[in-house]
C-alpha positions in Angstrom: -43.1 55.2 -64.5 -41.1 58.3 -63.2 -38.8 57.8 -60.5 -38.0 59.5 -57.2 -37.7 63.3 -57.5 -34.3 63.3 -56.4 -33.4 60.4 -58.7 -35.4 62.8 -61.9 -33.8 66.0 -60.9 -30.5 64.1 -60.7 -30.9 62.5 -64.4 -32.2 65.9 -65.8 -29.1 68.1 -64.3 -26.6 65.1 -66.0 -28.6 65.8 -69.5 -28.5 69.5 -69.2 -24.7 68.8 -68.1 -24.4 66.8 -71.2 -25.8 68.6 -74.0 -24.3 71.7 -72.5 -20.7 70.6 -72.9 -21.7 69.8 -77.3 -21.6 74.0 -77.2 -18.8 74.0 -75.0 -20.6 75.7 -72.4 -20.1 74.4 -68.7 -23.3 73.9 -66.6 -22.9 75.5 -62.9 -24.6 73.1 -60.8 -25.2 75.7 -57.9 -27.4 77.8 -60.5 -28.9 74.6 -61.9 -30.0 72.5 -59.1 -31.8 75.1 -57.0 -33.8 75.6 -60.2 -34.6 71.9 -60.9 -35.5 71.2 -56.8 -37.2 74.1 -56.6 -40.1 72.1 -58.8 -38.9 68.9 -58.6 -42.7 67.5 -57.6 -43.7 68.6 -61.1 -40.4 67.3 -63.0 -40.6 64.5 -63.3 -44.1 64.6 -65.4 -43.0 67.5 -67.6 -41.9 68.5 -71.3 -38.2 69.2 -71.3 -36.1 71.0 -73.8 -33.2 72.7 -74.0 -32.1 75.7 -76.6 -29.1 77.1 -78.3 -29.2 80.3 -80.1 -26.9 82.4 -82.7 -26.3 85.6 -81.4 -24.0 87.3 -79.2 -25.8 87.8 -76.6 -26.3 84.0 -75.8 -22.8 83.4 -75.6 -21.2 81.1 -73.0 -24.7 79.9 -72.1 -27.3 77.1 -72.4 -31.2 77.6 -71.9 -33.3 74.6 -70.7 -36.9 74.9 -70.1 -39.9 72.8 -68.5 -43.2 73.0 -68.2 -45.5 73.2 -65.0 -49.6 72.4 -64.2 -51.3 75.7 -63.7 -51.9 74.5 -60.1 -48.3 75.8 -59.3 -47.1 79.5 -59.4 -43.9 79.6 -60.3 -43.4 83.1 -59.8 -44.1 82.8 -56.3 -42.1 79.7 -56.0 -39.6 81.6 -58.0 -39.4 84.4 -55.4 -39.6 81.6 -52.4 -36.2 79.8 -53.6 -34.8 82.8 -54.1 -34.6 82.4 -57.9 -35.5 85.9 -58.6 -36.2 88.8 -56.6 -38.2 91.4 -55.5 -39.3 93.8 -57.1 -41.4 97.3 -57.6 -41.1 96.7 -61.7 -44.2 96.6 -63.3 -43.2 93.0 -64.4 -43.4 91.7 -60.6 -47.2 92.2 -60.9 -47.9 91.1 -64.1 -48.0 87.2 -63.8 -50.6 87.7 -61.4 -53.0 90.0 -63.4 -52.6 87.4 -66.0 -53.5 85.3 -63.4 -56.5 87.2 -61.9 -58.0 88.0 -65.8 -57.3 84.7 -67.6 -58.1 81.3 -67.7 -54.7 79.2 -68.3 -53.8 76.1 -69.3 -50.4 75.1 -67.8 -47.3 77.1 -67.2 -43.3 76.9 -68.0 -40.2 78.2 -67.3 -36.7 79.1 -68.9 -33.5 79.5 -67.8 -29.5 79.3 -68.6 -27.3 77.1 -66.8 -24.7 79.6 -66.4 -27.5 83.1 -66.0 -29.9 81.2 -63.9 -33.4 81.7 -64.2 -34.9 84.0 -66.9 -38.4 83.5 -68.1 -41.9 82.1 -67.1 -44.5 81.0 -70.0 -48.1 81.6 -69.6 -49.7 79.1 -71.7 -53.6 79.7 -72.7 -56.2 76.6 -73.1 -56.9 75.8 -76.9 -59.7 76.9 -77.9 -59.7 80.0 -74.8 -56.9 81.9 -76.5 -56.9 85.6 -75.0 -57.2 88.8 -76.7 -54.8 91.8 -77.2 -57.8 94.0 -76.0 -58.1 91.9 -73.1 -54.4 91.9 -71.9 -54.1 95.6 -73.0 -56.6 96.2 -69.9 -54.2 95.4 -67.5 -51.7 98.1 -66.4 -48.5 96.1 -65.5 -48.6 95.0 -69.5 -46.0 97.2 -71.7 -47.4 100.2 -73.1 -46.3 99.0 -76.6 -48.7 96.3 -76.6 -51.6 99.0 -76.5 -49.9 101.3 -78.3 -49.2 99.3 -81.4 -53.2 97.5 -81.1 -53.7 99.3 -84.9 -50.9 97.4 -86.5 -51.4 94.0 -84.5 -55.4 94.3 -86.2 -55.0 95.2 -89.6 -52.9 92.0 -89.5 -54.9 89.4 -88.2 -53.2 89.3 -85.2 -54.9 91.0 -82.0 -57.7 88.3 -81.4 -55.7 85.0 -80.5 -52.8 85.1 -78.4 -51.9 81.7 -77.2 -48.8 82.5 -75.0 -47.4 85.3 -73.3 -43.6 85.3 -71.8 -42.3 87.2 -69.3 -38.6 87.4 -69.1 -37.3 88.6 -65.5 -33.6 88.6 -66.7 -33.8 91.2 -69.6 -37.8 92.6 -68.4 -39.5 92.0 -71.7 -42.4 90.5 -72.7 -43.2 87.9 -75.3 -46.9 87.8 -77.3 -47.0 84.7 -79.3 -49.5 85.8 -81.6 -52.0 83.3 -83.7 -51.4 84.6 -87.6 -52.7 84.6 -91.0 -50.8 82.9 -93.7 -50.3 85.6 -95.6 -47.8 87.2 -92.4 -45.6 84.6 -93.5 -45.6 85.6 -97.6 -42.6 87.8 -98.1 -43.9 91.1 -99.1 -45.9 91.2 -95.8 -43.2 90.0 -93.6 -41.5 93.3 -95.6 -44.4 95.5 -95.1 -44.6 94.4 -91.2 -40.8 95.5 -90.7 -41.3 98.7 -92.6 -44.2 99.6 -90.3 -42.8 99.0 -87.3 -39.2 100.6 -88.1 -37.5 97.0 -88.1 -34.5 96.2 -90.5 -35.6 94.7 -93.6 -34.7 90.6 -93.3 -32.5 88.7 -95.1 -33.0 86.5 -98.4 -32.7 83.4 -96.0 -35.5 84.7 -93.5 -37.9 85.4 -95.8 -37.2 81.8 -96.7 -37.7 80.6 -92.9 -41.1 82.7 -92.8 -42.5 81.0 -95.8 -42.3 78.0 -93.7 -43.1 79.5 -90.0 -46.5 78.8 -88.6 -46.5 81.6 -86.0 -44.8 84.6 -84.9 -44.2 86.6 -81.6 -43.3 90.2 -80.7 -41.2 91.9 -78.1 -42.0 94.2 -75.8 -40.0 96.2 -72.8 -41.4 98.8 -70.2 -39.4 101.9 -71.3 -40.6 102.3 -75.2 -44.2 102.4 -77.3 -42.3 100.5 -80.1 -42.1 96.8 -80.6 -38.6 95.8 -80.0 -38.5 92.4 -82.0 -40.3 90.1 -84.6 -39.5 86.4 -84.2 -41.1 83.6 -86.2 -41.4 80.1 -85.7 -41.1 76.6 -87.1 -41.4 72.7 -86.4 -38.9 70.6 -88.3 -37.1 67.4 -87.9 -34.4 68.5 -89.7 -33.0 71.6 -88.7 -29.9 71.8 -91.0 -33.1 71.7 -93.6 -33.5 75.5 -93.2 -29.8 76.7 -93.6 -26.8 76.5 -95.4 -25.0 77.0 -91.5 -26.0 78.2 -88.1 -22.5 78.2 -86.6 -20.3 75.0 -86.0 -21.3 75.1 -82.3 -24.7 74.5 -83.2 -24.6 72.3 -86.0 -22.5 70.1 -83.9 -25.4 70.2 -81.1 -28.0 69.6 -83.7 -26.1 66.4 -84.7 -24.7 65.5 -81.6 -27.7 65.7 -79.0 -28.5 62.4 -77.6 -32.3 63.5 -76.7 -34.8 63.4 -78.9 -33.9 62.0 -81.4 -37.0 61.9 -83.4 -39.0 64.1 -81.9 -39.5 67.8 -83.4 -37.4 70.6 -83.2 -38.4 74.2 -82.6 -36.1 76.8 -84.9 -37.2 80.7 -84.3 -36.0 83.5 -86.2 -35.3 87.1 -85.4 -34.9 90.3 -86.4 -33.9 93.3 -83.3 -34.9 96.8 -83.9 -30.6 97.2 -84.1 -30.5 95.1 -87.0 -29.3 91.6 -85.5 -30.7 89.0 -87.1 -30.5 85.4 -85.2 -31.6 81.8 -84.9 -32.5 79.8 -82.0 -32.6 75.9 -81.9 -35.4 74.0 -79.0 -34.8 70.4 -79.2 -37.1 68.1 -76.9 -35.1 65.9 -73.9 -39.1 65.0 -73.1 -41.0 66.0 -75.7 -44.4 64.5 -74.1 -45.2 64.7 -70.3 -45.4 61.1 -68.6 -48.8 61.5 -68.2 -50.0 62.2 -71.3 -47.6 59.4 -72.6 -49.4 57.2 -70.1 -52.8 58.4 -71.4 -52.2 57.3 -74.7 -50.9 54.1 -73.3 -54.0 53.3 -71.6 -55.9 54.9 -74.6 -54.4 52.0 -77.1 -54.6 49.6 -74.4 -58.2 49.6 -74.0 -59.0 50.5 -77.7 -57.2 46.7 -78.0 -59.1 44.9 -75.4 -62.4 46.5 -76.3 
């Protein structure tokens, strides 16, 4: 059973403090615990990760994520605590025309424990996943999103988008897109970069796709192009994908103490400059303690029945 809030929040900062240090990077506690007792009534039932990526850009931080019920909006809690603020940017409104248009399943957020917070998740219920026609109705979205609707249909890709991810830090937008197996054969994954004016990817990409089971774009308020292609995977076994993904990382991947044998997330990316990256999610709580409770009670009574 889950503890006091303070007594979660506490154990979740040390973690974060933890696995931050196995990249060398140093957590600032006055940018992480505002975030984590800013929701600390949800903590303490919620999935947990934490993430390391490749590039640049994420150097000299550490990105830690949890979810939240959809009973709690954590853009206005956000904006309360003083974890973002105001603003006239299209991307203030959008959470809440999301909110207003679609029905939702449950809700996260991201952030780095040096850069504070970044990004809130929309999550859609299974089953209910929204459509790129839909969310190109409302006007706070990024033009690119309606502008590239062609290209997202003769893929397979405009009728079931299952999360959408709104990054406050960098004010882009994430579509995680439901796709057809062939987006993941490598003379489509070609043919998709072509289109869009991306850099061609790399012999060991076009080896990740071939095992990715979805993909997200990128998109920003100030251009009708898609900015980036990302695919995912689930794995075990990260080092399974690549020969290296920096000695940083590979120490992280077998060094973190959490999650052990849970799954790990790996995403790959190609920019519209030509950077191509990798990003590593491994799970501190990989179920929420309510659903572990469920399927306690679940077993329990399939036993006594």
């Amino acid at each position: 059973m889950p503890g006091t809030a303070d007594a979660d929040v506490a154990s979740v900062y040390s973690a974060i403090e933890e696995s931050a240090g196995l990249i060398d990077v140093t957590a600032s506690r006055d940018v992480v615990w505002p975030i984590l007792t800013a929701f600390e009534d949800e903590l303490a039932d919620a999935v947990i990760a934490f993430r390391v990526a490749t590039n640049a850009q994420h150097e000299g931080d550490f990105d830690a994520r949890f979810t939240l019920p959809k009973e709690v909006d954590p853009y206005a809690v956000a904006l309360s605590k003083g974890l973002v603020e105001e603003t006239d940017h299209p991307i203030g409104g959008l959470l809440s025309d999301i909110q207003q248009l679609c029905a939702i399943d449950s809700f996260g957020i991201d952030f780095g424990v040096t850069s504070g917070f970044k990004k809130i998740w929309v999550y859609f219920p299974e089953g209910e996943q929204e459509t790129l026609a839909r969310l190109t109705s409302l006007a706070s979205m990024p033009r690119s999103l309606a502008e590239n609707i062609d290209f997202f249909t003769r893929y397979g890709l405009a009728e079931k988008v299952d999360v959408i991810g709104i990054d406050y830090r960098s004010r882009t937008m994430n579509a995680y897109l439901a796709a057809p197996a062939t987006c993941f054969e490598a003379d489509t994954v070609l043919a998709m970069h072509r289109e869009l004016g991306l850099p061609s990817p790399s012999e060991e990409m076009f080896n990740f796709c071939e095992r990715s089971f979805g993909l997200y774009t990128t998109h920003n308020w100030d251009a009708a192009e898609i900015q980036r292609m990302s695919y995912g995977a689930k794995t075990e076994d990260p080092m399974a994908f690549f020969a290296r993904l920096g000695t940083k990382i590979e120490h992280f991947v077998k060094n973190v103490p959490y999650g052990v044998d849970d799954p790990k997330m790996v995403y790959a990316a190609v920019t519209s400059s030509g950077e191509e990256y990798y990003k590593l999610q491994s799970y501190y709580r990989w179920r929420s303690v309510s659903r572990l409770n469920a399927a306690y009670i679940a077993a329990r009574d399939k036993e006594s029945a």
